[in-house]
C-alpha positions as CSV (number, residue, x, y, z in Angstrom):
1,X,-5.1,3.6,1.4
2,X,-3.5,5.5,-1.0
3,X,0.3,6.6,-0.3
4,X,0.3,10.4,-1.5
5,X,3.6,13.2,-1.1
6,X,4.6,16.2,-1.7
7,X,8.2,16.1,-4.2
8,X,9.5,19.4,-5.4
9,X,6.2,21.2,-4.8
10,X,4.4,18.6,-6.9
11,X,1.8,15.8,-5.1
12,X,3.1,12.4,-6.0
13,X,1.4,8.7,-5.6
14,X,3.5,5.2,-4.8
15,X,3.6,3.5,-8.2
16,X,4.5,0.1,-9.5
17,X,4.8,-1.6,-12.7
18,X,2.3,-4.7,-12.5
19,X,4.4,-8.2,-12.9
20,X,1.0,-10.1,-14.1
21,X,-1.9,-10.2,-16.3
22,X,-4.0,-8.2,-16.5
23,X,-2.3,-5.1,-17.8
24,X,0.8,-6.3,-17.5
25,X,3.6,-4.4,-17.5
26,X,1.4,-0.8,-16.8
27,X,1.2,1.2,-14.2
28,X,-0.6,0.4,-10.5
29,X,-0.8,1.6,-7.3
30,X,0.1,-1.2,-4.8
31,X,-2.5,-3.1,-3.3
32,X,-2.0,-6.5,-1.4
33,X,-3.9,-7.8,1.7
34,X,-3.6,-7.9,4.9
35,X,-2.1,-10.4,6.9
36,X,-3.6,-10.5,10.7
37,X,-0.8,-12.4,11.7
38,X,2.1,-10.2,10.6
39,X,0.2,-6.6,10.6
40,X,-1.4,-4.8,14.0
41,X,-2.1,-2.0,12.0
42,X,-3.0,-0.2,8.8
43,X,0.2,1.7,9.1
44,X,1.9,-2.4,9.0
45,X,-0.2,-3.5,6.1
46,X,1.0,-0.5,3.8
47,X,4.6,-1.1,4.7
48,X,5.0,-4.7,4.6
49,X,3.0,-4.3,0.7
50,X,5.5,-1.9,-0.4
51,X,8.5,-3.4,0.6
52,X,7.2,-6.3,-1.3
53,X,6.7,-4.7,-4.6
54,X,10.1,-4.6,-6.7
55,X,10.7,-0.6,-6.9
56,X,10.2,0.0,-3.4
57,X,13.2,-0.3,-2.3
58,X,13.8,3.1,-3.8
59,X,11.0,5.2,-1.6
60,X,12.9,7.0,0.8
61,X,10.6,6.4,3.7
62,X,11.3,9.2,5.7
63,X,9.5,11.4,2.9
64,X,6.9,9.2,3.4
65,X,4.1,9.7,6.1
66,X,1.1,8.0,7.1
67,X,-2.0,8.4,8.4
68,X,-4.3,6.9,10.6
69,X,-6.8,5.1,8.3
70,X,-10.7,6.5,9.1
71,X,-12.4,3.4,7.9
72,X,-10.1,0.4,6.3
73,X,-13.1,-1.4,3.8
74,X,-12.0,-4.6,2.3
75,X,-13.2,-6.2,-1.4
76,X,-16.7,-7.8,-1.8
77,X,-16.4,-11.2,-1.2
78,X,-13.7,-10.8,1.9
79,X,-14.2,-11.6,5.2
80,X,-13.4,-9.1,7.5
81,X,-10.5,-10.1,10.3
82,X,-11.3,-9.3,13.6
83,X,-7.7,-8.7,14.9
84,X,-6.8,-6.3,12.7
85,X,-7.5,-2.6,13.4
């Protein structure tokens, strides 16, 4: 899920600085996983990663809108979670 609006007629992304190797430093969007415990939703997995992420408590969130995820895929390897949707 990417987080995409609209700012003074220009399309915009949610961006971070990454804290870590590798590429410290540059650019990123957010990423993080999801956490069946604490998120029900797509929706609650995007949130709860961006308020995590040091800038993001500068996204107004009301400009901000989500939308229902068509398929959620996860990264080779992972095991899907069967209680998140």
């Amino acid at each position: 899920m990417v987080l995409l609006t609209l700012a003074q007629g220009k399309l915009q992304a949610a961006l971070h600085r990454r804290r870590r190797q590798p590429f410290q430093g540059c650019l990123a969007l957010p990423g993080g996983y999801v956490h069946p415990e604490e998120d029900a939703t797509a929706e609650d997995t995007a949130r709860r990663v961006l308020r995590e992420k040091p800038a993001s408590s500068r996204v107004i969130w009301s400009s901000w809108a989500l939308s229902p995820a068509r398929r959620a895929t996860r990264a080779a390897g992972r095991r899907p979670s069967p209680t998140w949707r």
